[in-house]
C-alpha positions in Angstrom: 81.2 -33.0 3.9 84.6 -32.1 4.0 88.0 -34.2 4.3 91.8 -34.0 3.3 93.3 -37.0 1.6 95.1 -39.7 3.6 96.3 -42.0 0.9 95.6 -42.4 -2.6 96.0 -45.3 -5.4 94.6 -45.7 -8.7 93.0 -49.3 -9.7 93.6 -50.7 -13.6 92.1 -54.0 -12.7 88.9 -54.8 -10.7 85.9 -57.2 -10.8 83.3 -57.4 -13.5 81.8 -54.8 -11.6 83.7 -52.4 -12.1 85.5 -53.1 -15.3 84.2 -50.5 -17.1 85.5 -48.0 -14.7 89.1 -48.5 -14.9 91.1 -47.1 -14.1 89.4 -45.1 -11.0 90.9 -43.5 -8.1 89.9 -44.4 -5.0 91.7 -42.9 -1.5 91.0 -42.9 2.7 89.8 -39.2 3.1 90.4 -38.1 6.5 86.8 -36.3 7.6 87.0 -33.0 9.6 85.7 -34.9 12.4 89.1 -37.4 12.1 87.2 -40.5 10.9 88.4 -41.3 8.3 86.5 -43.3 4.8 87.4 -45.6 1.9 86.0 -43.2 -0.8 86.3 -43.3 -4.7 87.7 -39.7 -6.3 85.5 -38.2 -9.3 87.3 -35.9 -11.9 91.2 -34.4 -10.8 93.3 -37.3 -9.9 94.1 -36.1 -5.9 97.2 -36.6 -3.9 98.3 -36.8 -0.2 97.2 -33.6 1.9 95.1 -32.6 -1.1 91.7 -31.3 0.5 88.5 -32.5 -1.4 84.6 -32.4 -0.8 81.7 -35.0 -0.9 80.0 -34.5 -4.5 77.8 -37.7 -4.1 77.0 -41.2 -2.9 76.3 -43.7 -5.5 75.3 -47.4 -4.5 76.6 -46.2 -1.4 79.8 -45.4 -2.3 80.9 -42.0 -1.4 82.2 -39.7 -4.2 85.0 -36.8 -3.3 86.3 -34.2 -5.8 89.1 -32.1 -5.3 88.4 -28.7 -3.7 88.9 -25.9 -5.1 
C-alpha cells in the first residue's frame, strides 16, 4: 500500500504506553484510493507531499516508511 503524506507531527510526550517510543512520528497518509489514515512513520522523519509505503501493521497500527 501506497500513500503521499498529508500532515505530519512528531510526539515527545504520550501515555505509558508509548513512553518508550518517544519521540515517534506519526502523520494522515493520503492512500492512492484518496482515503486517507492516522499512521505512525518508521525510520526517515517524512514531510508534507513526501510519498511513503506501508512496511507493517503492529497492534494494528499501520507503519509507513519513506519511499524511495
Amino acid at each position: 500500500m501506497m500513500g503521499v503524506i498529508y500532515t505530519e507531527t512528531v510526539v515527545h510526550m504520550a501515555s505509558p504506553a508509548f513512553e518508550k517510543d518517544v519521540p515517534y512520528q506519526v502523520a494522515i497518509v493520503t492512500l492512492e484510493s484518496g482515503e486517507r489514515m492516522t499512521a505512525r512513520i518508521e525510520g526517515a522523519r517524512v514531510a508534507i507531499d513526501d510519498h511513503v509505503v506501508l512496511v507493517e501493521t503492529r497492534g494494528g497500527v499501520p507503519f509507513f516508511r519513506k519511499s524511495e
